[in-house]
C-alpha positions as CSV (number, residue, x, y, z in Angstrom):
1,X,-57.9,-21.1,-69.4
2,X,-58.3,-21.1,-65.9
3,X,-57.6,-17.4,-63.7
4,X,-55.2,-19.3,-62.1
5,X,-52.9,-20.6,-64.6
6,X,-53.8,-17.4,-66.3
7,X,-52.4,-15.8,-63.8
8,X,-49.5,-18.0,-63.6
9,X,-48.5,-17.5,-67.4
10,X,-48.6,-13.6,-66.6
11,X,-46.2,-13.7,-63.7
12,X,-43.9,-16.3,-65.8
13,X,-44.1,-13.6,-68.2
14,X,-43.2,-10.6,-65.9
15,X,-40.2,-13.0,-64.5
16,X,-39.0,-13.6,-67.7
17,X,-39.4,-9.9,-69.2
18,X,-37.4,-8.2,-65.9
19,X,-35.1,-11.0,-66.1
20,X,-34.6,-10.1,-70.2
21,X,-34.2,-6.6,-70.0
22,X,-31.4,-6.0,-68.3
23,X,-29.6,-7.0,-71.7
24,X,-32.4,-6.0,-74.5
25,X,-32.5,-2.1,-72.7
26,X,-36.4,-1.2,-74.1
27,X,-39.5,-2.5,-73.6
28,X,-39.7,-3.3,-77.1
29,X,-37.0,-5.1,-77.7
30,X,-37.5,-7.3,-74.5
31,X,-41.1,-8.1,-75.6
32,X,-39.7,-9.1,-79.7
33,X,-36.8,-11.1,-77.8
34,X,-39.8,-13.0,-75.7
35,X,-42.5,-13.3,-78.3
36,X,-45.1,-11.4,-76.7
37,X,-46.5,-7.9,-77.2
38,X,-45.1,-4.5,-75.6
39,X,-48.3,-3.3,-74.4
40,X,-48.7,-5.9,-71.9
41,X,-46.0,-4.6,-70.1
42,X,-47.7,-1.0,-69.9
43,X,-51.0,-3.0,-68.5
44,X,-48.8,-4.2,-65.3
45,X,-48.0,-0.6,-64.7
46,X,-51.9,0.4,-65.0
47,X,-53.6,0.6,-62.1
48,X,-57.2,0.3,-63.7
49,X,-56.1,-2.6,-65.8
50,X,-56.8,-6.2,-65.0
51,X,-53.2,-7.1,-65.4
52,X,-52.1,-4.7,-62.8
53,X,-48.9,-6.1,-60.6
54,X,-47.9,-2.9,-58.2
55,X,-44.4,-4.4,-57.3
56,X,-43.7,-4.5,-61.3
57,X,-42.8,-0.6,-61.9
58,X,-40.0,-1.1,-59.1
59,X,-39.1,-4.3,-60.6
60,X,-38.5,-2.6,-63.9
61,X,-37.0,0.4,-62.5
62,X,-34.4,-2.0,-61.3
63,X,-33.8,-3.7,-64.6
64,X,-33.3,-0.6,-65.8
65,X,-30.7,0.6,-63.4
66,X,-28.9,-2.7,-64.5
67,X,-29.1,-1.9,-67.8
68,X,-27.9,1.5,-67.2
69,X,-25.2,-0.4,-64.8
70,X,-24.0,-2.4,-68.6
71,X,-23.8,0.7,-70.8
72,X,-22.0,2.7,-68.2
73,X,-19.5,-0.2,-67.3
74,X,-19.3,-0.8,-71.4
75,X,-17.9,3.2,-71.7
76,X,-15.6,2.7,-68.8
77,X,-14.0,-0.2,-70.6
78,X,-14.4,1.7,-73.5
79,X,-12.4,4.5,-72.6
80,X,-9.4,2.1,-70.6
81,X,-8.8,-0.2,-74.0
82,X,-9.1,2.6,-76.9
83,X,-12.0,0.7,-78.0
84,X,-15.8,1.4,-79.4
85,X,-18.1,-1.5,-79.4
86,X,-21.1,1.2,-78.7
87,X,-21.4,4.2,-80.6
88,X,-20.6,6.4,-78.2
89,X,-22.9,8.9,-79.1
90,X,-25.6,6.6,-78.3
91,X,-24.3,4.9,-75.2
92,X,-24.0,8.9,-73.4
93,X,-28.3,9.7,-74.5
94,X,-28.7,5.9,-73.0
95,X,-27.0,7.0,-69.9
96,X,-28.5,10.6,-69.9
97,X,-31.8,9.0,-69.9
98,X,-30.9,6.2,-67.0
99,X,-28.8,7.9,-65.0
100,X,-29.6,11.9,-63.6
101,X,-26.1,12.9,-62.9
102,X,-25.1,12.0,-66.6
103,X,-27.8,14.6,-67.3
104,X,-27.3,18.6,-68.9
105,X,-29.8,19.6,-66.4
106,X,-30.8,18.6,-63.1
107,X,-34.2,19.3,-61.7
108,X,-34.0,20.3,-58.1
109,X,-37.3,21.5,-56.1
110,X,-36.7,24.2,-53.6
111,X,-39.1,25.2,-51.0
112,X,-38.3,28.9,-49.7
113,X,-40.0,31.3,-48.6
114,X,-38.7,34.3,-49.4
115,X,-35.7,34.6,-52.5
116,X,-33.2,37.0,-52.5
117,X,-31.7,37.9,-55.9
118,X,-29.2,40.3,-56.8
119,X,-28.7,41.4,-60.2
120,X,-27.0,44.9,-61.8
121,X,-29.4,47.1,-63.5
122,X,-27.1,49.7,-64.5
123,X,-27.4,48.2,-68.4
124,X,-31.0,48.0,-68.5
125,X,-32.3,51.1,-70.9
126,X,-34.5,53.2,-68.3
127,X,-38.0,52.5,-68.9
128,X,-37.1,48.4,-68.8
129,X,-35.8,49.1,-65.5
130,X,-38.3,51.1,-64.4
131,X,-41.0,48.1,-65.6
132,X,-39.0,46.0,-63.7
133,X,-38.7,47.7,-60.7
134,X,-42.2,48.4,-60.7
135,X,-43.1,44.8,-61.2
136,X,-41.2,43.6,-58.7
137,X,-42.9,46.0,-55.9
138,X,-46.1,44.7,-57.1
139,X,-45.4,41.5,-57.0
140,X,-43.6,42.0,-53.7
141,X,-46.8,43.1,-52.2
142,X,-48.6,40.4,-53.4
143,X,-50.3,42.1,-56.7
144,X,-48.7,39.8,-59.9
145,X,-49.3,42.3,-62.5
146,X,-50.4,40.7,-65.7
147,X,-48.3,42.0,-68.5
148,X,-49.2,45.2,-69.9
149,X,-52.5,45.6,-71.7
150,X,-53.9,42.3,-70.2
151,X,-56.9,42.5,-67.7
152,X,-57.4,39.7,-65.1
């Protein structure tokens, strides 16, 4: 076959898969609903891969948002008619996994440079506070004890 119908079938494939997904919701399932394997799609997200396509990750990252966009709009409907057509169980991991403020945990990165925390020692038996303390001046001055008995 010729690299550029080659080509050609690939990109009808990527077309077809982002245009799939949006109702299938996994990789897998897109791929069985379009007759081809799953790991191609994990080759046009490889860089060192011949089948590499650099616009494809956004691409699926915005089928998935409109898959995320189905589910979410399902549980809204959901919860105005009295109605399950998901298990709801399932539909609130889906959307923990699409969408980060559905999430138990968010992950925020702070840079600071110096942390100020207040905390009440009073219930601490003494020699944990006085470990604590102690680590604490060290580590304020730059020493980062290991824990005890360990040597650098």
């Amino acid at each position: 076959m010729p690299a550029s119908l080659q080509s050609e079938v690939w990109q009808s494939r990527r077309d077809a898969f982002l245009a799939a997904f949006p109702r299938c919701g996994t990789v897998r399932a897109t791929c069985e609903l379009l007759g081809f394997d799953y790991t191609a799609v994990y080759r046009w997200m490889r860089e060192d891969d011949a089948l590499y396509d650099p616009s494809f990750a956004h691409a699926l990252q915005q089928a998935k948002e409109a898959f995320a966009d189905r589910v979410e709009e399902s549980l809204q409907a959901q919860a105005l008619r009295g109605r399950t057509a998901w298990d709801t169980t399932a539909a609130i991991f889906l959307l923990k996994g699409y969408r980060p403020q559905f999430r138990d945990q968010y992950q925020v990165n702070v840079r600071q440079e110096s942390v100020s925390i207040s905390m009440d020692l009073s219930d601490l038996p003494p020699a944990d506070k006085a470990l604590l303390l102690r680590r604490l001046a060290d580590r304020a001055e730059g020493t980062h004890l290991l824990p005890e008995g360990r040597e650098p």
